[in-house]
C-alpha positions in Angstrom: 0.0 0.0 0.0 1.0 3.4 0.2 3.2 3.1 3.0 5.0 0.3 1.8 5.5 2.5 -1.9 6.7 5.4 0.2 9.0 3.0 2.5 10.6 1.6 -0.9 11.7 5.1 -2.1 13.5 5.5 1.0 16.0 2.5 0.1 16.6 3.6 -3.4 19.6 5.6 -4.3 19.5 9.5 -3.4 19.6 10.3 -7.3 17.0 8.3 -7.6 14.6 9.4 -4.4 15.2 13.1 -6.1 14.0 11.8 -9.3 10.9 10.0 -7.4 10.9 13.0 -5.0 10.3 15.4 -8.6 7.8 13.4 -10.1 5.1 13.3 -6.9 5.7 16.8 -7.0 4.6 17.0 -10.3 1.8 15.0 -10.1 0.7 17.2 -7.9 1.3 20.4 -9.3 -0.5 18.9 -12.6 -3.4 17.5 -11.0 -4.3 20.0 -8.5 -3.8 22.9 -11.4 -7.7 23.9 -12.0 -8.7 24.3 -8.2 -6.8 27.1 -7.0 -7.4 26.8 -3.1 -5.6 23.1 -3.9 -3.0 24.6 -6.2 -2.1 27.0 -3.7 -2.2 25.4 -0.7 0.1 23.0 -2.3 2.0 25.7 -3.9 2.8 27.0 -0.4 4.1 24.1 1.0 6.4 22.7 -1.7 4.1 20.3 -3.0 4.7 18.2 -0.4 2.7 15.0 1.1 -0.4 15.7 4.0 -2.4 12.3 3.0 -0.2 9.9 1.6 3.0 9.9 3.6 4.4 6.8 4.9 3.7 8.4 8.8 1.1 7.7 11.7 0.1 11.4 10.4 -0.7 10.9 7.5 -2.4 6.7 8.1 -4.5 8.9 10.8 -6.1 11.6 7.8 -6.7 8.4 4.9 -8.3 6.4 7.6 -10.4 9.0 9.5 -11.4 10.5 5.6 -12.4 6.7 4.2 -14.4 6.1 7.5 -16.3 9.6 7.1 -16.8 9.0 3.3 -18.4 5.6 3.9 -20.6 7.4 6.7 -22.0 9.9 4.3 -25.4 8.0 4.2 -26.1 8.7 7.8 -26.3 12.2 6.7 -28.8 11.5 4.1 -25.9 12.7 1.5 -24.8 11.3 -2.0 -22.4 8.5 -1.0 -21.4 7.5 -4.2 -20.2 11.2 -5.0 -17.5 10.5 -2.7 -16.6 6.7 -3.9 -14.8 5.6 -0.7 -14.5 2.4 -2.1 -12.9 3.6 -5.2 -10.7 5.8 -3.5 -9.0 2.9 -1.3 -8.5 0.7 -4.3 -6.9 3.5 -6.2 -4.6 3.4 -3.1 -3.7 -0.2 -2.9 -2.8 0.2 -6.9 -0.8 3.2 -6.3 2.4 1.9 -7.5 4.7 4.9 -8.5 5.5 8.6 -7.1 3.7 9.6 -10.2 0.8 7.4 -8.9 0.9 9.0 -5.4 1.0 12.6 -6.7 -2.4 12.1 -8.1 -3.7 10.0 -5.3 -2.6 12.6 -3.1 -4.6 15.7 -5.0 -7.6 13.3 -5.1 -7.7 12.9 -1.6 -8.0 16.1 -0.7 -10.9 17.1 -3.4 -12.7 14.3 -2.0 -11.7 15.8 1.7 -13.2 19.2 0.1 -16.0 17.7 -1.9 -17.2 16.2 2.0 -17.0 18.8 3.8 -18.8 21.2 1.8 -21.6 19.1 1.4 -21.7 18.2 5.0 -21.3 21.4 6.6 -23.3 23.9 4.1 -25.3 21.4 2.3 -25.0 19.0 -1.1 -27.1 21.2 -2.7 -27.4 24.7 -4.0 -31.1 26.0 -2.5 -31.9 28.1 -4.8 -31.1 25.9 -8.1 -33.8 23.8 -6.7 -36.6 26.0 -6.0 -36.0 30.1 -7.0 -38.2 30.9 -3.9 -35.9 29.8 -1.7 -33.8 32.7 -1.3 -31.2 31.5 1.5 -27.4 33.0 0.8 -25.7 29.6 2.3 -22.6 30.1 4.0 -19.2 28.3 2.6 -16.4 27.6 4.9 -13.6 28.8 2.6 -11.3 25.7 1.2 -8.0 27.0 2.5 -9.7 27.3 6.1 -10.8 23.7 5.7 -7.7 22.9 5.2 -5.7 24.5 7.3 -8.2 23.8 10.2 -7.5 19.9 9.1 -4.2 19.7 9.5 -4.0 21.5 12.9 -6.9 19.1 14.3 -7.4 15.2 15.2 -9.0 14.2 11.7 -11.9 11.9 13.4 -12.6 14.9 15.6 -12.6 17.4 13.1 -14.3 15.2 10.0 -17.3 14.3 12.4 -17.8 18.3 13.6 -18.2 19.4 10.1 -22.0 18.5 10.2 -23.8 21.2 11.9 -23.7 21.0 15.8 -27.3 22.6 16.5 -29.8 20.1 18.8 -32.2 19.9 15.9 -29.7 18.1 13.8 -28.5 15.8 15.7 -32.0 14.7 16.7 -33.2 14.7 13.4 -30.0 12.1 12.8 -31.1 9.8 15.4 -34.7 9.9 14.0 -33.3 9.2 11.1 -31.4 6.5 12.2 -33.9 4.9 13.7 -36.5 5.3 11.2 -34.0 3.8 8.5 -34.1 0.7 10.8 -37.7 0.3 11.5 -38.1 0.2 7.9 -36.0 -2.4 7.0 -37.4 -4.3 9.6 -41.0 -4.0 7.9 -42.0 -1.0 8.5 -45.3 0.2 10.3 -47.2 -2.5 9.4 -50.6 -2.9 7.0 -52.2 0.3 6.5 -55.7 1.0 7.9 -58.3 0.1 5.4 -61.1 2.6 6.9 -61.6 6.0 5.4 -62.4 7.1 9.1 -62.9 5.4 12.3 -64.5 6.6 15.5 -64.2 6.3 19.2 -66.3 3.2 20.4 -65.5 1.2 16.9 -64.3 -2.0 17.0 -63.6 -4.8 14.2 -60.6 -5.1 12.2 -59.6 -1.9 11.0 -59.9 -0.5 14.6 -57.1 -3.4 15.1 -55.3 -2.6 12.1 -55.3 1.4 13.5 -54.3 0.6 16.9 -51.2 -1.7 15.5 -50.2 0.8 13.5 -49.9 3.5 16.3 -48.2 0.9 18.4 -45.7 0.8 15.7 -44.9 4.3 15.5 -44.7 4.5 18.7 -47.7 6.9 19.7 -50.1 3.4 21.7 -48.6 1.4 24.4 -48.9 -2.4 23.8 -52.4 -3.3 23.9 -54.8 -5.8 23.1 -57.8 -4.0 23.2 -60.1 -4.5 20.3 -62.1 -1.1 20.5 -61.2 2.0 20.0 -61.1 2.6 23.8 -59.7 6.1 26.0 -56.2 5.0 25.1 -56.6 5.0 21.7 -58.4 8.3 21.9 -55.0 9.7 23.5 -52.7 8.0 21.1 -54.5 9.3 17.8 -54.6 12.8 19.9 -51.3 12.9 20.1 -50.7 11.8 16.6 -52.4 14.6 15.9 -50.6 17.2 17.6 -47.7 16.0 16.3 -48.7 15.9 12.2 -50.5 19.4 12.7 -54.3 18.3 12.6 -57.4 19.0 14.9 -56.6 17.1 18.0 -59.8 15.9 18.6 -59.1 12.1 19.1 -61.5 10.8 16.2 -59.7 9.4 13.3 -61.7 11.0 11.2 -60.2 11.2 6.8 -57.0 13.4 7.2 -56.0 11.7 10.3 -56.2 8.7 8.4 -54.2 9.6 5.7 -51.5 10.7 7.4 -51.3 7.4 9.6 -51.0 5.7 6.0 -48.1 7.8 5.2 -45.4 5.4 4.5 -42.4 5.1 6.8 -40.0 5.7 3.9 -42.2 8.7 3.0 -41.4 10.6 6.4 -37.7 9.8 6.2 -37.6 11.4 2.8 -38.8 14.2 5.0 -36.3 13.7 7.6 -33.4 13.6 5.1 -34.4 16.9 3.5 -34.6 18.6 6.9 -31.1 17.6 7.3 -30.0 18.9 4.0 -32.0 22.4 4.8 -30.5 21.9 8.4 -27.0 22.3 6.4 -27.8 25.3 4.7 -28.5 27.2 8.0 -25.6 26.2 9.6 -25.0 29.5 11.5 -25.3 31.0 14.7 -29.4 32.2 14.6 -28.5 34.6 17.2 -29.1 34.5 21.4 -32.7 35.5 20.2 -34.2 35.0 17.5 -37.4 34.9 15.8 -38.2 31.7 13.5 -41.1 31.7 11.1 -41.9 27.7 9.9 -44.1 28.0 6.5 -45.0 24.6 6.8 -46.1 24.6 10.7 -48.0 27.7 9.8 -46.5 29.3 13.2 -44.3 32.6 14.1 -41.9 31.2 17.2 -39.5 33.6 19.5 -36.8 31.7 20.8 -34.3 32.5 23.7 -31.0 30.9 24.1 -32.6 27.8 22.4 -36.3 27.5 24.0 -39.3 28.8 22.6 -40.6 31.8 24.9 -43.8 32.7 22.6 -45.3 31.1 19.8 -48.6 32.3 17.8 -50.3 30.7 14.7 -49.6 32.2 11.4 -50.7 32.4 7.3 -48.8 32.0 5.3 -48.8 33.0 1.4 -51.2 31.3 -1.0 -49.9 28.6 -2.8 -49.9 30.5 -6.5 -49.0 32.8 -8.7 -46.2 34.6 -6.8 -47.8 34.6 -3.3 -45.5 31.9 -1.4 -43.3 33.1 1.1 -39.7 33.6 0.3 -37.3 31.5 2.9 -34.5 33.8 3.2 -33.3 35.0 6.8 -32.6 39.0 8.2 -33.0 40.9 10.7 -35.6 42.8 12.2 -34.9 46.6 13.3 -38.4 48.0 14.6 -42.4 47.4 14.5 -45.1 50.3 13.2 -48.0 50.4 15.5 -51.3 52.2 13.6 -49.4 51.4 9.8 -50.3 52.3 6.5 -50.6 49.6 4.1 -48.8 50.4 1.0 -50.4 48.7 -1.3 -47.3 46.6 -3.5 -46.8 47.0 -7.1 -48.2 43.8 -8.0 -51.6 44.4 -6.2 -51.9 47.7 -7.8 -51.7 47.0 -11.7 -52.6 43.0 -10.9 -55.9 43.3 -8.9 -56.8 47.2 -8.4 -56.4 48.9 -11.8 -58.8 46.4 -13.6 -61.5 47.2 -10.8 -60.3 51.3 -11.2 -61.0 50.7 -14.9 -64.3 49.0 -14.3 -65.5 51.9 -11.6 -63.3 54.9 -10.8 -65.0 54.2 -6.8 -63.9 50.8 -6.6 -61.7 49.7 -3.7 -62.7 53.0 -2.2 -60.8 52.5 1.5 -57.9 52.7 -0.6 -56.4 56.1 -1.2 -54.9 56.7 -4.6 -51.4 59.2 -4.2 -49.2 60.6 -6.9 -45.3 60.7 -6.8 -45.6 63.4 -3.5 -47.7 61.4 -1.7 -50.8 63.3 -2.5 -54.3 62.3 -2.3 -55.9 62.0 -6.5 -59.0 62.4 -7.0 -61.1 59.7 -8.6 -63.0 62.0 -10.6 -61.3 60.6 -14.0 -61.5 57.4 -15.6 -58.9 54.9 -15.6 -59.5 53.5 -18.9 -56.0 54.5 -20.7 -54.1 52.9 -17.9 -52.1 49.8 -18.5 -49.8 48.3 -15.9 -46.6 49.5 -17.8 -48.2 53.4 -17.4 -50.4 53.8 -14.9 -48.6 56.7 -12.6 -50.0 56.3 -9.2 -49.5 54.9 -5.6 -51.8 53.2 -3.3 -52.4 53.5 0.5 -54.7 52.1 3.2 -54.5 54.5 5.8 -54.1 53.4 9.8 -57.6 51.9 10.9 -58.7 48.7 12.6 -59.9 47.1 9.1 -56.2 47.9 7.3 -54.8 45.3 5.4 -51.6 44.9 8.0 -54.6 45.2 11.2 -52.9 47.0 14.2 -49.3 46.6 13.8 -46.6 45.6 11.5 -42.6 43.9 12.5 -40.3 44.9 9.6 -37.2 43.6 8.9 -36.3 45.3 6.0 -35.7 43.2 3.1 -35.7 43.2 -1.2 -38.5 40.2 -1.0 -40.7 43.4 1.0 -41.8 40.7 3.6 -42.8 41.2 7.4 -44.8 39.9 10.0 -48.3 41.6 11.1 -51.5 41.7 12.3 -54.5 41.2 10.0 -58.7 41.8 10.3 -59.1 38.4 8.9 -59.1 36.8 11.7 -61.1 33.2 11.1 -58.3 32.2 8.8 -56.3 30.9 12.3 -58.4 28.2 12.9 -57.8 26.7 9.6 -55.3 23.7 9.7 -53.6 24.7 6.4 -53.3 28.4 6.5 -51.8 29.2 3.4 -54.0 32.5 1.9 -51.7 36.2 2.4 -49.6 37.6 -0.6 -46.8 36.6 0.9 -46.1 38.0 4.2 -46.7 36.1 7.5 -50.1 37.3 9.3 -50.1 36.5 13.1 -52.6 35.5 15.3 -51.5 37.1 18.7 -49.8 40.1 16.9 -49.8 42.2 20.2 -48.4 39.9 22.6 -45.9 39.2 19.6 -45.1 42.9 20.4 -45.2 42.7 24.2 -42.7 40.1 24.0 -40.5 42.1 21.9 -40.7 45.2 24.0 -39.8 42.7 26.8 -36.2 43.5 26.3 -36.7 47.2 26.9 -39.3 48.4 28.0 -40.6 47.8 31.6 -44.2 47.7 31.0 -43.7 46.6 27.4 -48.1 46.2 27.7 -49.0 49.8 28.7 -46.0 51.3 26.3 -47.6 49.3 23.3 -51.3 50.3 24.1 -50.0 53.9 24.6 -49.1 54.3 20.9 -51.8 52.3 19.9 -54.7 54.2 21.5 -53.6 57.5 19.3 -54.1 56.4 16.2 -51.5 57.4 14.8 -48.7 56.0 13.1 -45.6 55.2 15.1 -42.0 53.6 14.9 -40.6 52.2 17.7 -37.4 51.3 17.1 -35.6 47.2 18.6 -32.9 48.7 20.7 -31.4 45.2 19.5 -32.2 43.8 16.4 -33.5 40.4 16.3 -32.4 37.7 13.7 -35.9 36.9 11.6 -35.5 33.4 9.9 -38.1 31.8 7.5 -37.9 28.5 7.4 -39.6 25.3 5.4 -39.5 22.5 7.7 -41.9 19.4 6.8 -40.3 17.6 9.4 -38.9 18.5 12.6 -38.4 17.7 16.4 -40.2 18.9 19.6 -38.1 19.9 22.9 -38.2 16.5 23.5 -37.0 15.2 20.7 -40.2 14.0 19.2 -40.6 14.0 15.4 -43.2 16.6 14.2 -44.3 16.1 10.5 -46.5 18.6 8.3 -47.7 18.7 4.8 -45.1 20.3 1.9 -47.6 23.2 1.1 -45.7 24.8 -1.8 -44.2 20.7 -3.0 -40.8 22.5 -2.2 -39.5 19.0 -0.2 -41.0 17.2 -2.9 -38.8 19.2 -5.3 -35.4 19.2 -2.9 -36.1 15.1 -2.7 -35.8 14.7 -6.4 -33.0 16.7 -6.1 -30.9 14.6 -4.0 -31.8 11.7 -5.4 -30.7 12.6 -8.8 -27.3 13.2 -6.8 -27.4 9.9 -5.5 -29.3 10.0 -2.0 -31.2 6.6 -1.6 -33.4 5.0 0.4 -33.3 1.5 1.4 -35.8 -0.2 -0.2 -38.4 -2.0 1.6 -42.1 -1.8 2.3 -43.0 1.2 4.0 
């Protein structure tokens, strides 16, 4: 092997180690030529050996690199982009310096090739899906590689991934997901299109196996759908993001039918997403999960408040973005100013139709002046028409009471909204984009929390003049949208909601056409 080729060079004549000694070096020079953090690095240091030296060293990098190669899958990433098995027989054929020299530039793209994919992601987000608007964060190669060679390679390989809670659960779920499958599963699916408490027969049997299997039902023989069932398919519930009413009722029972391997596709491209937000989120922070349809602030790693949300609709260019910023202050009493879009898209045809349409809407010109709908509105076209539109402050605005900006090029933010019967909706996927909230106010209290000692009264305050008003975060908060159709509880308990805008759906494919696979049993 390579230590044995190296070992031989050593008892050659020292004309001839210099000969040997020229061509690794050129071997690597040549090989390593089009990547240019690999060319230089190896530039710097003479061309010299850090992976295929004859040293414990060096034996310490190949074997640590090989082990985390063949442990890609347990990160739901491509192994055969890495080709660990490839990759070791190419060393055990090495059989000249010239050999070595390209072994040794090899080794280190598939060192590079890993640890990008594990530590920001195998993917580029927004290549799959334009909406998803994330700016990833690369560790820069020479870094990598300098941060390498300075650490225990195990140690450093298996820290790559990121080192948040929510990964590493979702890796154990993962992991033992990937085992309940191969070991059959969950079992038959029920056969019922709904079931309800106080049933009995063989689909109440075939339901209460099932939830034993996944976990949610205690061993049990009962043969009617007793209290304890009523609890397990509560809970179930809960955790899938339906009414948790305890009846089994259509939705309930297709999501209990959901395959196993189904829910670890999930699980894998939470991972992958996981990797693309590998960054500190800040101390506090405020994360908005389209898919959960709810607005969460969270402190040093617990949630402190949480509210329901909608989301956008699912078409035309209403979903919400996933991108991450930060947000700088909140407008109690706002206008709405009415976007673009809205204007030429939904308003201009009614204007056309009636000069009084939309009336609670005030039309302004370029100085923010009030026009007067005595016209018509007929020659307009979307390219021409010259005007503005704004909903003044009131409690039937657009944007309700108060809107949290965190000023952004995708012009989305958090508010309050009139429409208040869309929050008891399980899929809450209706706004133009931006995130409605259903506690809007306390959202604000919390906020204020930070500075303000009576962050209630000081909110009120501004909000009983009517009038528009800033108030300014004296410390910015990190605002991160998110699309999550799987992920864990404080407990570690898997969550799972539906892919509103087929985004996972779309990031699946994805991986798969770079070579993530399942295994493949019976789900």
């Amino acid at each position: 092997m390579i230590a044995a080729l190296l070992g031989s060079v050593l008892l050659t004549a020292p004309q001839e180690v210099s000969a040997q000694v020229t061509a690794f070096k050129q071997a690597v020079a040549e090989s390593g030529a089009r990547d240019e953090a690999i060319a230089g690095f190896y530039r710097g240091q003479n061309f010299g050996a850090v992976w295929t030296g004859p040293d414990d060293t060096h034996m310490a990098r190949r074997a640590a690199l090989l082990d985390a190669l063949r442990r890609a899958g347990d990160h739901g990433l491509p192994v055969a982009r890495y080709d660990a098995d490839g990759l070791e027989t190419r060393m055990r054929a090495a059989r000249t310096p010239r050999d070595l020299g390209k072994l040794e530039v090899e080794m280190m793209q598939s060192f590079l090739r890993y640890a990008r994919d594990i530590g920001s992601g195998a993917l580029t987000p927004g290549r799959v899906v334009s909406a998803i608007k994330r700016e990833v964060e690369y560790t820069p190669q020479d870094q990598l590689i300098a941060g390498f060679l300075r650490a225990r390679p195990a140690a450093f390989l298996r820290d790559l991934a990121p080192r948040t809670v929510e990964y590493s659960a979702l890796m154990k779920q993962k992991m033992l997901l990937t085992e309940q499958m191969r070991n059959g599963g969950w079992g038959r699916p029920v056969g019922a299109a709904s079931i309800k408490p106080g049933a009995t027969g063989g689909q109440v049997i075939a339901l209460r196996n099932r939830l034993m299997k996944m976990g949610y039902l205690k061993r049990s023989n009962a043969r009617s759908y007793d209290g304890a069932m009523i609890a397990a398919v509560t809970a179930f519930q809960e955790a899938h993001g339906l009414e948790a009413d305890g009846v089994a009722g259509e939705s309930t029972i297709t999501q209990i039918n959901t395959p196993i391997s189904t829910r670890l596709k999930s699980i894998i491209v939470a991972m992958e997403r996981e990797r693309w937000l590998n960054k500190k989120r800040g101390e506090r922070h405020i994360l908005v999960n389209i898919p959960d349809f709810t607005a969460k602030i969270v402190d040093n790693g617990q949630i402190t408040f949480q509210t329901r949300s909608v989301v956008g609709a699912n078409r035309d260019d209403r979903p919400t973005p996933e991108f991450s910023d930060v947000m700088t202050h909140m407008v109690i009493n706002p206008s709405w100013y009415v976007p673009r879009s809205i204007i030429v898209g939904e308003y201009l045809p009614a204007l056309k139709r009636n000069p009084n349409a939309v009336g609670h809407i005030q039309i302004t010109d370029s100085r923010g002046r009030v026009v007067s709908r005595n016209r018509s509105f007929a020659g307009y076209t979307a390219r021409n028409f010259p005007f503005s539109m704004r909903q003044p402050p009131s409690r039937s605005n657009a944007l309700g009471l108060v809107k949290f900006m965190f000023p952004n090029k995708y012009n989305i933010y958090l508010h309050d909204t009139p429409a208040k019967s869309l929050f008891s909706r399980e899929v809450r996927a209706f706004s133009h984009g931006c995130v409605r909230l259903n506690d809007p106010f306390d959202f604000g209290y919390a906020l204020l929390a930070k500075q303000e000692t009576d962050p209630k009264a000081f909110f009120q305050s501004k909000l009983r003049t009517g009038a528009e008003s800033r108030v300014n975060l004296e410390t910015p908060v990190p605002v991160h949208i998110i699309y999550r159709t799987a992920y864990t509880d404080a407990r570690g308990n898997l969550n799972f909601r539906g892919d509103v805008y087929g985004r996972d759906a779309r990031i699946w494919a994805a991986l798969q056409k770079a070579g993530v696979a399942l295994p493949g049993v019976r789900g």
